[in-house]
N, C-alpha and C positions, 0 to 999 in steps of 0.2 A: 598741606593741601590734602585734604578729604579724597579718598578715590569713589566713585559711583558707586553703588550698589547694584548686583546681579536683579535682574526683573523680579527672580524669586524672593528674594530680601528685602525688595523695595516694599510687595504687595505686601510681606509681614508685618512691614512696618508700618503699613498703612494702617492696616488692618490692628493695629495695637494702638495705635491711635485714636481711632474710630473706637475701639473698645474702650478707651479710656473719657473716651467723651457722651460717653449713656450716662445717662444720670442713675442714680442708684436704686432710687423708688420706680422706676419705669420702664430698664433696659436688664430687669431680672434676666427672664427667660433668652432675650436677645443677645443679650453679652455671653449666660452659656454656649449656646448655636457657634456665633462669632468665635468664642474661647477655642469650641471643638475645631472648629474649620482652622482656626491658626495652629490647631499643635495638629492637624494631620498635613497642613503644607509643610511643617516645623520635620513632620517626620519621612515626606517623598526628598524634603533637601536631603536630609540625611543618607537615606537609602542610594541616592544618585552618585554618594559618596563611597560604598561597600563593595564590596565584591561577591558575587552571586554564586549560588551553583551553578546557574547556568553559564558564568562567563568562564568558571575554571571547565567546564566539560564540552562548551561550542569549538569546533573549529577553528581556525584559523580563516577560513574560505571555504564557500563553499558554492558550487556553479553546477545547476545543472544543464547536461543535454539531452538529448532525444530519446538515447539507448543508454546512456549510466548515468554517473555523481562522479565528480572531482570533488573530494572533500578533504579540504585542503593538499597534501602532496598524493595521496592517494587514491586511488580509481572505485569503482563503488556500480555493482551492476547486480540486480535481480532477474531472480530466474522463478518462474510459477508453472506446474502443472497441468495440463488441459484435459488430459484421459487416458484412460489407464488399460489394459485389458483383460480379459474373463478373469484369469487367475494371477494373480501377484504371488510370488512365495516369499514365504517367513523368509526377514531380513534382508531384503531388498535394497534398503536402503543403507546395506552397511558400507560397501565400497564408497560412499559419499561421507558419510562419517568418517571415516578412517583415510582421508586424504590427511597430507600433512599439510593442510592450509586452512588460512582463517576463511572459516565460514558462520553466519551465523543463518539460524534454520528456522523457521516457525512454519508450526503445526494451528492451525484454525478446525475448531469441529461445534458444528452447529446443529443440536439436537434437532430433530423432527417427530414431531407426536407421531405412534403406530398409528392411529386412526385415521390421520389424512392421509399417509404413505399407502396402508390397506385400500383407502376406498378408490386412489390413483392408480394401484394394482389392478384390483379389481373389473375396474373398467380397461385397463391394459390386455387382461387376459381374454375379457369379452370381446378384443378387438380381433387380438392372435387367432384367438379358437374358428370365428368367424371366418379369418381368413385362412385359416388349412382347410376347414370343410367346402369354402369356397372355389379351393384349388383342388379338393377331390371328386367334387358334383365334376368338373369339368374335367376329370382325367389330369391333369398335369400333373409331372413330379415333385416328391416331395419335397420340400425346401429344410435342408436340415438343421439350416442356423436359427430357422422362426422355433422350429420344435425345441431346439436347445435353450432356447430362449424362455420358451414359455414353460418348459420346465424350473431352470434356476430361478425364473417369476414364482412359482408354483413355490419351491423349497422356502424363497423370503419371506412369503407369505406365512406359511407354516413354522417360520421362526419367530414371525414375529407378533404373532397369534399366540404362541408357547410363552412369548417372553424372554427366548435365549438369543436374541439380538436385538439389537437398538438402529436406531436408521438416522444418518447425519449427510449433512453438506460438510464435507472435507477440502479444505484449502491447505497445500502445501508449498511456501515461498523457499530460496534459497538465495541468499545474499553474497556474494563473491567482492573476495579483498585482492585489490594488485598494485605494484608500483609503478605501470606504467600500461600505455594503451595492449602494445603486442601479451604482455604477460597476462590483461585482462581476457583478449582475444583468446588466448591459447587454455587461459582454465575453463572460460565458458565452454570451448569445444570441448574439454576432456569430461566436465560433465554432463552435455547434452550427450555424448557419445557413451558414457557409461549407462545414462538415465535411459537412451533410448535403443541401447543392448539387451533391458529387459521388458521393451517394446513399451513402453511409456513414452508419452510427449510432452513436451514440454518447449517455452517459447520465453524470450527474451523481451523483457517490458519494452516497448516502446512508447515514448511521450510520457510514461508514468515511472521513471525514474524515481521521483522521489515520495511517493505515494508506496512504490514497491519498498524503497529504502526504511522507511516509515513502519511498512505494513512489518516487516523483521525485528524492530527496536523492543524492547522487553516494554512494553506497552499495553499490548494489547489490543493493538487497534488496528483492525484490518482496512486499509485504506483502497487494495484492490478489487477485494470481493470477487475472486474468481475460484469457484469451490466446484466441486464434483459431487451427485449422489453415491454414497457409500455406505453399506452396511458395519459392524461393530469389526467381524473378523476379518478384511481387508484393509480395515483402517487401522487396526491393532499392527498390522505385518509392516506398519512404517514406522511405526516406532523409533524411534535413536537410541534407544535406553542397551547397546549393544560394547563389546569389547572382544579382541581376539583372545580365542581360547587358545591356551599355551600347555595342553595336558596331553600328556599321550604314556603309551602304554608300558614305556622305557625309561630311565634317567632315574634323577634323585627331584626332592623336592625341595624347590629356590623357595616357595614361600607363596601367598596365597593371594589371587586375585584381588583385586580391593576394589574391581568393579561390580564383579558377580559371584562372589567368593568364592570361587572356584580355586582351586589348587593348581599351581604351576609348577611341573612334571615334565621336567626335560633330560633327553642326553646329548650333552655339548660334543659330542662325537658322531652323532648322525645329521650334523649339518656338513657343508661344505669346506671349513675347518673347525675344529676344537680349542679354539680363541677364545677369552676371554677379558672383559679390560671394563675394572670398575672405578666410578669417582666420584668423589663423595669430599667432602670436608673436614676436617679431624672430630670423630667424636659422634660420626653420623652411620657410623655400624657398619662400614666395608670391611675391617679384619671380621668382625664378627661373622658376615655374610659370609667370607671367605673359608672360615673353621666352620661352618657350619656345612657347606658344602666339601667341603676337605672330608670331612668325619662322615657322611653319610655316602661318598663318592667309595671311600676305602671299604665301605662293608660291600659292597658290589666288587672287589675284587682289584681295583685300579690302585697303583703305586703312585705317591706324591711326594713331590719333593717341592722344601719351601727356600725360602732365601727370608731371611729376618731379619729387618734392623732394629729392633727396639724388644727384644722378647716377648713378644705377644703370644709365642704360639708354644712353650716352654710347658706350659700347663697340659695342654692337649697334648703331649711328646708322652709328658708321665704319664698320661692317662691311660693312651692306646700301645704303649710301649714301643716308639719312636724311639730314633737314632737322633740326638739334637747337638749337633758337634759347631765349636765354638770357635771362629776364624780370629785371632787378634794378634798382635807382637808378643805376648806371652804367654800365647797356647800351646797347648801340647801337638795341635792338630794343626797339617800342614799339607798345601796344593801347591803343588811343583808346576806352573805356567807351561810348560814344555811340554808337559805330557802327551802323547801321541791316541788317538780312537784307536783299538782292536779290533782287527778283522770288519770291516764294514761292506759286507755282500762282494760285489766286483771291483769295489773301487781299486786300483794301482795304489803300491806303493809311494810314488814320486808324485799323485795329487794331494797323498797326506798329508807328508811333510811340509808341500807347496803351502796346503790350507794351513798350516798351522802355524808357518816362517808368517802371514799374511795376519795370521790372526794375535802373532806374538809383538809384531810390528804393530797393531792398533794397539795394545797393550802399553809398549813402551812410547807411543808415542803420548797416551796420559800422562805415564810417568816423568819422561824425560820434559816433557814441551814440545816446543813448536820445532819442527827438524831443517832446516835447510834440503834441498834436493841433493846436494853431495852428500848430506848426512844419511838421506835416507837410502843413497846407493850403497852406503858403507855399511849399513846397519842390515842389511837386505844378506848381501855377501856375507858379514857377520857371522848371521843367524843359519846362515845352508851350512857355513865351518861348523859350527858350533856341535850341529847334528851329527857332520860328518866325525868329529875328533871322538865320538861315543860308536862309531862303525855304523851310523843309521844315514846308510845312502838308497837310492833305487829299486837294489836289489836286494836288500836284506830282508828276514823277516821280523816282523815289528814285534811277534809276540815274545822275542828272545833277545829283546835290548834295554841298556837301561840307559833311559833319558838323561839328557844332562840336568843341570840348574843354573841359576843366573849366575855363581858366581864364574862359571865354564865359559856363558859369554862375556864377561869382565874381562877373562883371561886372554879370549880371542881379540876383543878391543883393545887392549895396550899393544897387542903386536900387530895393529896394521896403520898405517902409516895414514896421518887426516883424523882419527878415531877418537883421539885426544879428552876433544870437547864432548862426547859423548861417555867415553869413561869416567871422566868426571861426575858427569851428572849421574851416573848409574853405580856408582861407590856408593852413595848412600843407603840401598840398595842391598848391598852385599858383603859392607863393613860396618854402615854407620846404623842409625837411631832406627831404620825400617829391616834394617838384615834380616830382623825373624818371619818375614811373611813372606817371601819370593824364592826364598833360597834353600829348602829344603826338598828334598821327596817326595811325592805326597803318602801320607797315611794312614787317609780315610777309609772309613768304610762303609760303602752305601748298600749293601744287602738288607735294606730293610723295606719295610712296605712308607712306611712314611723315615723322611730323611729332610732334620730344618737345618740350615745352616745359620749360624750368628754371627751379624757384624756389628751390635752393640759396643762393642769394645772400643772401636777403632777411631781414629781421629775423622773429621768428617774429609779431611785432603785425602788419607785411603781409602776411604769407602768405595767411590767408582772404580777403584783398579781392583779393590778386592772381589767387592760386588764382579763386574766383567769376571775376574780371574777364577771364580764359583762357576758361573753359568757357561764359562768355556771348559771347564771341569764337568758339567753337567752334561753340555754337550756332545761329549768326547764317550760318554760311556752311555748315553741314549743310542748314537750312532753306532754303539759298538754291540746292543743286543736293542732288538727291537721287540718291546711291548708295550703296555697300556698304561700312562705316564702320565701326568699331570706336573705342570712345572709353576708356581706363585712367584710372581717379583712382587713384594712388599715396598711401597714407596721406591715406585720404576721413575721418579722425577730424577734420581741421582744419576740414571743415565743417563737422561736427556741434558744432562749439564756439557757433553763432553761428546764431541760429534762422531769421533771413531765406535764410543760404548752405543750411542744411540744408532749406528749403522750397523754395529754388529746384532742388537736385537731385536732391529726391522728384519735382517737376515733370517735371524732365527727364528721369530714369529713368517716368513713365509715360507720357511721349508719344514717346518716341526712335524707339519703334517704325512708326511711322507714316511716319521718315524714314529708314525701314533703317538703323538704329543699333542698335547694342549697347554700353550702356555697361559695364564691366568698375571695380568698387568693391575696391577693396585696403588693410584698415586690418589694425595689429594691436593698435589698443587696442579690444577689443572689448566691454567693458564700456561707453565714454563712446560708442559706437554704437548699441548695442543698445536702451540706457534711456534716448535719446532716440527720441519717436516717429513721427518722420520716417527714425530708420535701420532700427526694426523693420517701415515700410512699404517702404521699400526694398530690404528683405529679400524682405518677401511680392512685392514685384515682378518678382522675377528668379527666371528660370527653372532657371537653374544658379546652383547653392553648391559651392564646396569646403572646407572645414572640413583645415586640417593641424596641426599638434600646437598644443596649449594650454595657459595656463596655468593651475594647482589656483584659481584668483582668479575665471578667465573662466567654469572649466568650468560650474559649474552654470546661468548663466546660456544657455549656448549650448545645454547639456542639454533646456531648460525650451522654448527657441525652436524648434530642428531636434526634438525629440520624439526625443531618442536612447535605446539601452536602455544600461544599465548594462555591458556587453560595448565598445559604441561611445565611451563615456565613457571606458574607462580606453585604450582603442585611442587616441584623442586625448592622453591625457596620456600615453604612454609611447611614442608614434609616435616615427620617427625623422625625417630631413631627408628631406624631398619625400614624406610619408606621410600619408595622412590618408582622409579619406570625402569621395566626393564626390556629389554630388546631380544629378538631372538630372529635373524634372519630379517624376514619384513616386517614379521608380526613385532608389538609389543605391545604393554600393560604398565597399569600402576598393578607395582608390587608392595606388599605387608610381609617381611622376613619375620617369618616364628620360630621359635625353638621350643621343645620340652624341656621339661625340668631339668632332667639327666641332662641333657645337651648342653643346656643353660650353664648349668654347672664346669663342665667342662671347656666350654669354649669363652665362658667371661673375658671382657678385658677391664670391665670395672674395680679400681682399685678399693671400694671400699669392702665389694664381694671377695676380692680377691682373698682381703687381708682377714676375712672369715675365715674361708676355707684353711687358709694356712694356722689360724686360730684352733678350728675345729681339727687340723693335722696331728697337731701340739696335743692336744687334750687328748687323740686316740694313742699315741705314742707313751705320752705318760701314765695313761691308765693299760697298755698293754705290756708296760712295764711293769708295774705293779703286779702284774695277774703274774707277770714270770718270777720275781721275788717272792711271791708267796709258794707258787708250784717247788722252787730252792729250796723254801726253809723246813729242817727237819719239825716231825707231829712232834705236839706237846707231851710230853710226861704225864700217866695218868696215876695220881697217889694212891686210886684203888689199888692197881698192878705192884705200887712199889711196896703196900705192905702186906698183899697178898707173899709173893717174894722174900717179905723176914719172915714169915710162917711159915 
């Protein structure tokens, strides 16, 4: 059984029918006509069949009301200007720009020939003059706002007679995004109240909701036509085309405006802390950012110290003659856990210790696992023996003791009684396959202006204790002399694996300040950071952020945290190397990270540069060999001399 045909398929096939029944000598011209009419119905079936751009970029819904647009989950409300006052100043409009919300803005400007502006002048001034002489025949005082008046009438005229101004109808719309009625209420007020701080008015569409909505769409189409007379340099000072300037008269330079080329010129030490926390994606120039800043922070006289996992920074050690000591199971170089800070201003003795039994105890609880509560009473007592069997109690002084090492507390754990299981775990430790990295002295030596540490070597199960076992090393000797320090965590995601490490350098990042520290945080897994809530405090900690390209995984996350608008979101995901926003207190910017040639050079992490440079190593080595083989070898013989000599 046949199914019907749609109306549309019926009339085509009428109409082919009909085409086929003209005869041939008669129905020439008809049958074309006919022909055309069935393949353009032939082609509205079709289209009824496709998908539009309009249907991929409409709504879901869209309703509107009185005072906005619900379009579809969204809120949607225009906001338009009425009048403005004598004098507007350059950049007016920047606090509106520089909201962290989706706005969209249109600018309307609608020439006006000088010649009718002049001749409406003209008779304007005839009016003025009239009426001051009107009001001096009669004695009354003078009115100061008509004279004021009739002068800046006078100046227009005379500009625009010269040709150095133009005369337009300016309309200035602004479009407000919310998810809900109260969030729409609360941003209109914060703009009406910013707009009319600088005594400008302005008034909420009503009944033309969608005419205003409209009037904003990259169109071009003003549907509300509500414009002000304005001359060229009041209508210039609203411009949007603005960005925070990030340059002052101190600091090193991060890199270079990429709104108005301006140079970004900071020191991370005259904010309110010297934090830093950058993140980026592997390969998107955050070590790079990071040496580049490192290198130009130490000619200003500041000490840094780095922590490395992957030798990135080995190059730049050779270069400025750094200290780059190597943490692994078969190093020579070795940090004793235990170690105690020297002399720390007024601190007591017995808060020392306290802090450090506390900070030993996060330590081993990486190591060991998860503790039971008896475990962790016994390992608490443990660790105050342990001090105590080196004579470092209360009263001692600290500059004249020598710390223990773990295998001290090994020793103390088999003789107390419960301690068992915990001995266990801690043997390996101190006998087995890890013995070389906990158990010795330490040896280091950080008297230098830059100091990297490497954890390359290590299996990635050490790394977090190592890692921790550094920075509480680091710690210990900021506390214990105070000056102008810089501390870099390279891939800080390894702490955030591990809740005691990520507690202890939430700590550290909010007291560093107090020992003129600035810690500098460099992960690019930026999701297992974030959604832990020791790294989104670590966020709120630091004064400076730089944000460089991102992955579609990270973004919305980072969106959600920095408050980005939808312009800076895809600015992150489409960035190139060494591109991104950078943050500095409230202000921030798209940044372009540059380097000079020299700097380039020494701070590369490209292996293909790398393996130049170490090429070009090779080649001066071999030819300053040569130069010293020849300066050896005895002069030649000269056969004049030898038989001058027989004669």
């Amino acid at each position: 059984m046949a199914l019907p045909l749609p109306p549309e398929n019926r009339e085509a096939k009428k109409d082919e029918a009909n085409l086929s029944a003209v005869p041939a000598q008669k129905g020439g011209k008809k049958a074309a006509e006919l022909s055309e009419a069935i393949t353009l119905e032939e082609e509205k079936i079709y289209r009824k069949g496709v998908v539009s751009i309009k249907d991929l970029i409409a709504p879901a819904a869209f309703e509107v009301k009185p005072t906005h647009l619900i379009l579809g989950d969204t809120y949607v409300r225009t906001i338009f200007v009425v009048n403005y006052p004598r004098y507007v100043s350059v950049g007016w409009f920047t606090p509106i720009i520089n909201l962290s919300k989706t706005l969209d803005v249109a600018m309307y400007f609608y020439p006006v020939k000088s010649e009718i502006i002049l001749k409406q002048l003209k008779k304007r001034v005839g009016n003025m003059e009239a009426q001051l002489m009107s009001d001096v025949e009669k004695g009354a005082p003078r009115d100061p706002i008509l004279e004021t008046g009739l002068r800046d009438i006078e100046k227009l005229r005379d500009d625009l007679t010269q040709g150095t101004e133009k005369f337009f109808q300016f309309a200035l719309y602004i479009t407000i995004y919310a998810e809900n009625m109260e969030e729409l209420e609360k941003l209109t007020g914060e703009i009406e109240s910013v707009i009319g701080g600088k005594l400008i008015y302005s008034r909420k569409v009503l009944y033309q909701a969608e005419q205003g909505f409209n009037s904003t769409l990259p169109l071009a189409n003003d549907e509300l036509m509500v414009s002000f007379n304005m001359n060229t340099s009041p209508a210039a000072s609203s411009f949007p085309f603005i960005s925070s300037e990030l340059t002052s008269d101190d600091g090193v330079l991060f890199g270079v405006n990429r709104h108005n080329n301006s140079l970004i010129i900071f020191d991370r030490f005259s904010l309110q802390n010297a934090n830093f926390v950058v993140f980026a994606t592997s390969g998107a120039g955050k070590s790079y950012a990071i040496k580049l800043e490192v290198l130009r922070t130490m000619m200003l006289g500041t000490d840094v110290i780095i922590i490395d996992p992957e030798r990135e920074y080995v190059h730049l050690a050779e270069a400025v003659g750094g200290t780059y000591i190597d943490i692994s199971l078969a190093s020579k170089n070795k940090i004793n856990p235990f170690d105690l800070p020297r002399g720390i201003g007024d601190a007591s003795t017995e808060d020392i210790i306290r802090s450090a039994v506390i900070t030993l105890k996060g330590l081993l609880r990486i190591m060991l696992g998860k503790l039971t509560v008896e475990e962790d009473n016994i390992l608490d007592r443990a660790l105050l023996e342990t001090y105590a069997s080196k004579d470092i109690t209360p009263e001692v002084d600290l500059s004249r003791v020598e710390v223990p090492v773990m295998q001290d507390l090994q020793n103390i754990l088999e003789g107390l009684e419960g301690a068992k299981s915990i001995s266990i775990r801690l043997r390996k430790f101190t006998e087995g396959t890890f013995s070389g990295l906990f158990n010795f002295p330490t040896n280091v030596d950080m008297k230098n202006q830059l100091v990297i540490f490497s954890v390359r070597d290590l299996e990635d199960e050490l790394r977090p204790m190592a890692i921790y076992t550094i920075i509480n090393y680091i710690w210990n000797v900021v506390r214990s002399e105070i000056k102008k320090r810089i501390l870099v965590i390279d891939e800080a995601w390894w702490l955030m694996t591990q809740e005691d490490s990520a507690k202890f350098i939430y700590a550290l990042v909010k007291r560093c300040r107090k020992y003129y520290l600035g810690v500098t945080t460099i992960t690019q897994d930026v999701n297992d950071f974030l959604n832990n809530p020791y790294g989104k405090a670590i966020v709120t900690n630091s004064a400076l952020q730089l944000l460089l390209k991102q992955s579609p995984a990270a973004i919305d996350t980072i969106q959600k945290i920095f408050m980005l608008t939808e312009g800076e979101k895809y600015l992150l995901l489409e960035g190139g190397v060494g591109e991104g926003i950078f943050f500095a207190g409230r202000k921030h910017a798209a940044i372009k990270v540059v380097a000079s040639y020299n700097e380039d050079q020494l701070i590369t992490s490209d292996p293909r540069q790398l393996l130049e440079l170490e090429a070009a190593k090779r080649e001066l080595k071999q030819e300053t060999a040569k130069e010293q083989i020849k300066e050896e070898e005895p002069p030649a013989s000269n056969p004049d001399n030898v038989e001058e000599m027989k004669i």
